[in-house]
BALOBA-1460 file (C-alpha; in Angstrom, 3 decimals):
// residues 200
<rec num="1" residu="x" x="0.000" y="0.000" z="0.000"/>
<rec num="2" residu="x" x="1.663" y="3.062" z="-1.020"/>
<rec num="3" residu="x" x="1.874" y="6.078" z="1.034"/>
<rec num="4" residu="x" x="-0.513" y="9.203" z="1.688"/>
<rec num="5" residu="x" x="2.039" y="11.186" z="-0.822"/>
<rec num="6" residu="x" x="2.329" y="8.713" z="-3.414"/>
<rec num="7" residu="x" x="-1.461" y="8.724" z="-3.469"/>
<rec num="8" residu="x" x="-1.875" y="12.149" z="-3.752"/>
<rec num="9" residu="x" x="0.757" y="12.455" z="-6.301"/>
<rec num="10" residu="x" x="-1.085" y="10.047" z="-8.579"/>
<rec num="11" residu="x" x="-4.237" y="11.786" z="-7.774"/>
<rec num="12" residu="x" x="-2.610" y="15.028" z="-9.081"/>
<rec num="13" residu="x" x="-1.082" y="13.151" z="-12.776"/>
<rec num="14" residu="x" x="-4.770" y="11.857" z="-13.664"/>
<rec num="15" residu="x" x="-6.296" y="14.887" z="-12.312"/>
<rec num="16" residu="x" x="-3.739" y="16.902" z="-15.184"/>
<rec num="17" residu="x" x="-4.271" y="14.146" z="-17.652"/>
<rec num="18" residu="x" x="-8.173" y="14.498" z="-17.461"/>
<rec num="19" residu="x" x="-7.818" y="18.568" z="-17.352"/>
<rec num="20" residu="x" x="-5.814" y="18.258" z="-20.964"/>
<rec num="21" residu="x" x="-7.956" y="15.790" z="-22.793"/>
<rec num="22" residu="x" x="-10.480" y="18.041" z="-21.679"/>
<rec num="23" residu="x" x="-8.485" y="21.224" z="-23.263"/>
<rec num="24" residu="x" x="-7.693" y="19.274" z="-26.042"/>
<rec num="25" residu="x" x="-11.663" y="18.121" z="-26.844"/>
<rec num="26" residu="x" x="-12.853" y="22.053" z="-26.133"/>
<rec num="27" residu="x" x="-9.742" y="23.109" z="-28.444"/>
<rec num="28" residu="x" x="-11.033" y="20.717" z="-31.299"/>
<rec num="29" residu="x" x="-14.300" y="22.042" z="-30.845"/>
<rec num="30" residu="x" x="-14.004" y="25.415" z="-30.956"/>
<rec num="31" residu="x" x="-11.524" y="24.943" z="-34.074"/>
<rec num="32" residu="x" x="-14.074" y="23.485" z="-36.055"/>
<rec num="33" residu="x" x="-16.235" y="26.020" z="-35.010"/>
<rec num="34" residu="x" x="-14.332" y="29.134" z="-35.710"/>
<rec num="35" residu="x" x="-11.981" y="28.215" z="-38.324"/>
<rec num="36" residu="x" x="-10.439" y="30.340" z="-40.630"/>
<rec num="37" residu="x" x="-13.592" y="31.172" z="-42.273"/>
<rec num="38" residu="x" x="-15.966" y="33.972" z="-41.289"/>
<rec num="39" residu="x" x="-18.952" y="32.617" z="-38.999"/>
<rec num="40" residu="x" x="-22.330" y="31.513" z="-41.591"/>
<rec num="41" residu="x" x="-25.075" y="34.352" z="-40.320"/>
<rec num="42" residu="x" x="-28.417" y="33.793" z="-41.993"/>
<rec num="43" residu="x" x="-30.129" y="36.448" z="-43.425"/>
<rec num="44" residu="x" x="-34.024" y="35.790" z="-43.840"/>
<rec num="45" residu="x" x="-33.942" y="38.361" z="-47.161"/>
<rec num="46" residu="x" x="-31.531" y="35.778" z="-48.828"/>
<rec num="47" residu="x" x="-33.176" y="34.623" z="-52.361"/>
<rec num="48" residu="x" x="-35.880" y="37.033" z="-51.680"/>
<rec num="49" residu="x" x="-35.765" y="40.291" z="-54.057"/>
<rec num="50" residu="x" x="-34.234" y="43.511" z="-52.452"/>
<rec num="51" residu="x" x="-36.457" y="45.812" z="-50.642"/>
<rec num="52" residu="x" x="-37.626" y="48.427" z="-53.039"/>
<rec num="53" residu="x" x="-39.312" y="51.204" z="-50.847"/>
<rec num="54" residu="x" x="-38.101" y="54.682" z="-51.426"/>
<rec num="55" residu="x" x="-35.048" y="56.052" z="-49.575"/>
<rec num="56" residu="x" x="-34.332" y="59.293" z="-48.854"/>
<rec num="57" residu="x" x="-31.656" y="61.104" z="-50.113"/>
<rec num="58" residu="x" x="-28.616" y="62.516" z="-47.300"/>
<rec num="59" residu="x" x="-28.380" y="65.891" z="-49.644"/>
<rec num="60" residu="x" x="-32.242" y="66.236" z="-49.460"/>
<rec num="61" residu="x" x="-32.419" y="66.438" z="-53.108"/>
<rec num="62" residu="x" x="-35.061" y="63.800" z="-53.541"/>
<rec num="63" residu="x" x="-35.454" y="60.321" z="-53.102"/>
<rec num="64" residu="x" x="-33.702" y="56.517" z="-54.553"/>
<rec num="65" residu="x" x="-34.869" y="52.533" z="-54.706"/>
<rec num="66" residu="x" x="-32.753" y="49.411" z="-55.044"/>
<rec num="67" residu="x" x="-35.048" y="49.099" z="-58.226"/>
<rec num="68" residu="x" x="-33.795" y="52.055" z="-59.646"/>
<rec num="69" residu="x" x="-30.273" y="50.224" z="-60.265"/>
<rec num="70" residu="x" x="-31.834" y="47.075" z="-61.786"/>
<rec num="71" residu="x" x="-29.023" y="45.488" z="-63.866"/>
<rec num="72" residu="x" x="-26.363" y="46.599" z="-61.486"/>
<rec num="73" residu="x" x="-24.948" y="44.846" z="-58.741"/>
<rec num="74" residu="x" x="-25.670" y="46.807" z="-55.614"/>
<rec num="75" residu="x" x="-23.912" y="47.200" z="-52.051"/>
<rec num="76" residu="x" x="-26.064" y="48.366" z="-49.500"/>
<rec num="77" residu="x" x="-24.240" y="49.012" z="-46.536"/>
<rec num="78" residu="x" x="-25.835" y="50.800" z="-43.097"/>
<rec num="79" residu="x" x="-23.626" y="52.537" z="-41.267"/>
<rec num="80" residu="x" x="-24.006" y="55.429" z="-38.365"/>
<rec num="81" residu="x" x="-21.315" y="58.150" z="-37.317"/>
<rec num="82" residu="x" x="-21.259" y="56.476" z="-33.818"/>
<rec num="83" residu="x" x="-20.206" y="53.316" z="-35.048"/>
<rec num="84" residu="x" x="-16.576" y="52.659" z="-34.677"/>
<rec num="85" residu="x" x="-16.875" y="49.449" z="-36.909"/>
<rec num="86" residu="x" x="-18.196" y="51.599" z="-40.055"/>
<rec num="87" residu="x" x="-15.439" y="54.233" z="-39.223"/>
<rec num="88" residu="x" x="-13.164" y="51.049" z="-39.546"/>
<rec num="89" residu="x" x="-14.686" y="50.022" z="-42.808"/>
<rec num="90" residu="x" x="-15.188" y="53.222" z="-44.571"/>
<rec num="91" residu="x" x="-11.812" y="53.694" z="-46.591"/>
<rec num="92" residu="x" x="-12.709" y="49.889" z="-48.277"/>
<rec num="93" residu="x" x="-16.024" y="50.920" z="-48.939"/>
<rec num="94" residu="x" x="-14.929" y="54.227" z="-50.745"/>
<rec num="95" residu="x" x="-12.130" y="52.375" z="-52.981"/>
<rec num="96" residu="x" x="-14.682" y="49.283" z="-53.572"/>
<rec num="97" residu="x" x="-17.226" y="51.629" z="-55.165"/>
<rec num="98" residu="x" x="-14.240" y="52.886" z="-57.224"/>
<rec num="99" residu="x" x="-12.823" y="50.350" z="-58.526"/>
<rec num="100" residu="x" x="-16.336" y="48.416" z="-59.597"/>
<rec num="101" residu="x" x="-17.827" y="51.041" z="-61.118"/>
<rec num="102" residu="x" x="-16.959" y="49.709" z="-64.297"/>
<rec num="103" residu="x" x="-18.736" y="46.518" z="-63.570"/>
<rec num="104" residu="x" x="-21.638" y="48.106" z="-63.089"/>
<rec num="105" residu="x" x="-21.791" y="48.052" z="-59.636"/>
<rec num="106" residu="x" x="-23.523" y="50.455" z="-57.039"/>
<rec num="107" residu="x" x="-23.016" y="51.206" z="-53.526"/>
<rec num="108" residu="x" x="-25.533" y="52.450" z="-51.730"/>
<rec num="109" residu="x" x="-24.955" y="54.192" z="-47.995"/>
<rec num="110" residu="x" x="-27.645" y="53.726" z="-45.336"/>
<rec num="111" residu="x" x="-27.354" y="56.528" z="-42.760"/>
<rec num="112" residu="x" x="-29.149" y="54.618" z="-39.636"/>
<rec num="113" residu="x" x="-30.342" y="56.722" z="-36.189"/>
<rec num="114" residu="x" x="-27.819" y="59.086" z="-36.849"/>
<rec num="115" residu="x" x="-27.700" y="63.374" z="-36.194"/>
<rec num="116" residu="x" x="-27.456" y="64.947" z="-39.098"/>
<rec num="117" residu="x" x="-24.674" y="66.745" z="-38.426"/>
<rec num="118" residu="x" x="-22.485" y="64.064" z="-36.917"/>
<rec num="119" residu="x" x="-22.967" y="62.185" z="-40.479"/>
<rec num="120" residu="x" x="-22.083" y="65.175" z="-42.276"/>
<rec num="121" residu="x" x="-19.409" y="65.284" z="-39.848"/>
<rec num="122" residu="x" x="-18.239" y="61.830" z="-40.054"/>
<rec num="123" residu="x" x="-17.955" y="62.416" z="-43.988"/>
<rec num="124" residu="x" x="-16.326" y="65.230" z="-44.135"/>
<rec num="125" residu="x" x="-13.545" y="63.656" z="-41.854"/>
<rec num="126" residu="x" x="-13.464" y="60.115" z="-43.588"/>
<rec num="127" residu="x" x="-13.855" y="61.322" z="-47.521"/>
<rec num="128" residu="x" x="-17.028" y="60.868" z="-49.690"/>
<rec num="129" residu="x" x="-16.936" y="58.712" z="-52.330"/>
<rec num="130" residu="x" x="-18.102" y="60.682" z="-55.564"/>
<rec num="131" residu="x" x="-19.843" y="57.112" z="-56.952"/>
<rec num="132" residu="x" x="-21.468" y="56.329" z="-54.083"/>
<rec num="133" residu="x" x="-25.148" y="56.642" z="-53.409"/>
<rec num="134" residu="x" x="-25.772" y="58.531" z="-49.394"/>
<rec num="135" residu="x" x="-29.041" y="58.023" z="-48.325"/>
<rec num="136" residu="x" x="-30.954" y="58.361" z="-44.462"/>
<rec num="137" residu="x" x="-33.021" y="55.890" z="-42.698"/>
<rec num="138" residu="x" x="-35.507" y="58.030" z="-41.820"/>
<rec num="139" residu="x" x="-37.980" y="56.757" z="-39.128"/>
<rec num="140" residu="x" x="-35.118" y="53.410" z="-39.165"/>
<rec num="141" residu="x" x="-38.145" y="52.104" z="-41.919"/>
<rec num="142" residu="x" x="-35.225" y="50.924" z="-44.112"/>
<rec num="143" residu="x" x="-33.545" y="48.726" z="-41.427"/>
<rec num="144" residu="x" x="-36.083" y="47.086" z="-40.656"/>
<rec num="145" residu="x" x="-37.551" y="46.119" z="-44.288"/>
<rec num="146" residu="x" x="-33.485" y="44.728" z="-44.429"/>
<rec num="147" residu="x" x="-34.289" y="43.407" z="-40.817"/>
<rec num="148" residu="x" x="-30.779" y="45.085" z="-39.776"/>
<rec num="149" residu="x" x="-29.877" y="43.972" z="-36.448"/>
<rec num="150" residu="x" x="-26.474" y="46.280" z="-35.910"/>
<rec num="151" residu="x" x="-24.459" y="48.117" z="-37.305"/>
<rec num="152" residu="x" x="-22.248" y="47.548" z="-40.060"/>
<rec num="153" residu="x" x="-24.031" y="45.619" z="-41.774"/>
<rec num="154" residu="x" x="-23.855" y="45.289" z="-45.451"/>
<rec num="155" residu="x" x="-26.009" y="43.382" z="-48.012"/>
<rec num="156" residu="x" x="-25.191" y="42.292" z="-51.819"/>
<rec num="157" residu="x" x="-27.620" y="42.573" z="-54.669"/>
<rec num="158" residu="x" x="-27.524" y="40.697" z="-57.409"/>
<rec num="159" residu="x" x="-27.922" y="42.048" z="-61.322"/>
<rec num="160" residu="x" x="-31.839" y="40.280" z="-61.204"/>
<rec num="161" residu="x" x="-33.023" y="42.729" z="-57.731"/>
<rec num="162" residu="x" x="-32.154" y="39.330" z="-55.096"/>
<rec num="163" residu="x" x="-30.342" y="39.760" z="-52.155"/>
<rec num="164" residu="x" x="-27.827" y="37.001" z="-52.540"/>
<rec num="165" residu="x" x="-25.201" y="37.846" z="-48.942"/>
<rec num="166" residu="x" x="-24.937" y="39.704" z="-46.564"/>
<rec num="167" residu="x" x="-21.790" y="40.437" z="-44.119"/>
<rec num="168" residu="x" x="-22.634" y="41.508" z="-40.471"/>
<rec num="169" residu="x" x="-19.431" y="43.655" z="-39.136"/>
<rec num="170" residu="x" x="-16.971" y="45.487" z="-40.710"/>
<rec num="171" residu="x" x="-15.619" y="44.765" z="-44.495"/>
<rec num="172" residu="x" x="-12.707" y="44.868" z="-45.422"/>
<rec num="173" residu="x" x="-11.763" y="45.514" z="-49.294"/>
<rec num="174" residu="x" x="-10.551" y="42.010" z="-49.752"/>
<rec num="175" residu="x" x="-13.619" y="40.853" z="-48.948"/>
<rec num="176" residu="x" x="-15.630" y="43.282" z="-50.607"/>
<rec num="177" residu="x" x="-13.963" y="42.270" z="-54.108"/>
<rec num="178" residu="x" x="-13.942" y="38.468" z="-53.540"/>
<rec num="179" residu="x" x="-17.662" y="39.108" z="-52.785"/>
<rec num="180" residu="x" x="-18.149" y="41.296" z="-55.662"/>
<rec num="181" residu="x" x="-15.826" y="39.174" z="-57.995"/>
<rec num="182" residu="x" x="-18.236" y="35.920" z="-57.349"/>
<rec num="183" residu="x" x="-21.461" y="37.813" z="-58.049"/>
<rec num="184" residu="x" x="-19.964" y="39.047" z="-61.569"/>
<rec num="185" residu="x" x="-19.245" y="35.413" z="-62.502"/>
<rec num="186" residu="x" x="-22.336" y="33.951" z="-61.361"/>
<rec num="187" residu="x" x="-20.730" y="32.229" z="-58.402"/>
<rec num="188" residu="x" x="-22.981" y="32.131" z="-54.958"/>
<rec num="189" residu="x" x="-22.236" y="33.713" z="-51.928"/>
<rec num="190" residu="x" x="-22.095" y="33.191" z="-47.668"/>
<rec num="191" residu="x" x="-23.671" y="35.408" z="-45.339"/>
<rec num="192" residu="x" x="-20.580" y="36.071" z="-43.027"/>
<rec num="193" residu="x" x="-20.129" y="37.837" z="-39.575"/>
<rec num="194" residu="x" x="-16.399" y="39.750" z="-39.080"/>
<rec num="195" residu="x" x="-17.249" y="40.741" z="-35.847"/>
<rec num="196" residu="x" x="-20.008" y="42.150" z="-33.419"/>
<rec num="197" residu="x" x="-22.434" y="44.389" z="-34.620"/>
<rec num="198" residu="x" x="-22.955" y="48.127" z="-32.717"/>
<rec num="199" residu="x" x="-26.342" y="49.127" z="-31.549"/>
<rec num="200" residu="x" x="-26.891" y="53.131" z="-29.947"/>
């Protein structure tokens, strides 16, 4: 019979053993789980054909619909001047529209429970992009057609009016053009989260 010590001692190996199978199992887990690819996100619009209920203009100047750009692709992204993830995505967004204006694709920004003059603000600060389309939520009527939960979030279009993705966080411009790139050849999409979502 071995001693009080040598008991406790082998107490203490299986009691390590069992802690790092454990580890390892949660580790396996939580790998498969978050792997290197963005976390699937369903969006309930996905197949359906984009909202098509007048938005307002930011300049006051009149008034747009995803319908208007039938044929185009179109980004629709919400975004608010308190939101630190749309500050974060804003210089991707601007070179995005850019560079895919030649496909025939257009962006469209969704100004969401925002002061005016903190958008205006936020703009002036962060650039305008000349070929993209500003809009305001007014009365958050647009969000909720989208069924926005947070914010960024952005949606994709495709050239028949469908909502096809959607990516809840910030975007970053790679992901913006492999996005865009797979809509342009016909190839389908994932809904994809980079990250929490803001709420004021």
């Amino acid at each position: 019979m071995g001693s009080a010590t040598e008991q406790r001692g082998s107490r203490m190996v299986w009691v390590a053993i069992v802690g790092g199978l454990a580890f390892v199992a949660l580790a396996i887990i939580f790998a498969s789980r978050f792997g290197s690819d963005p976390t699937v996100t369903a969006s309930p619009l996905r197949g359906q054909p984009a909202p098509d209920a007048p938005i307002s203009l930011m300049d006051g100047s009149g008034e747009i619909s995803i319908a208007d750009y039938a044929g185009d692709i179109v980004v629709v992204n919400f975004w608010a001047s308190w939101c630190l993830g749309c500050r974060t995505e804003h210089a991707a967004l601007m070179q995005a529209a850019s560079d895919y204006e030649a496909f025939d694709t257009t962006f469209v920004a969704i100004n969401y429970q925002d002061d005016p003059k903190n958008a205006e603000a936020f703009l002036d600060e962060l650039g305008r992009s000349e070929v993209t389309v500003y809009t305001v939520d007014e009365g958050s009527t647009t969000a909720f057609e989208w069924g926005v939960l947070g914010l960024p979030e952005t949606f994709f279009v495709d050239r028949d009016g469908i909502v096809v993705g959607k990516v809840s966080g910030p975007v970053s411009y790679g992901l913006l053009r492999a996005t865009i790139d797979k809509i342009i050849v016909g190839d389908a999409i994932d809904d994809v989260s980079t990250g929490d979502v803001e709420n004021r």
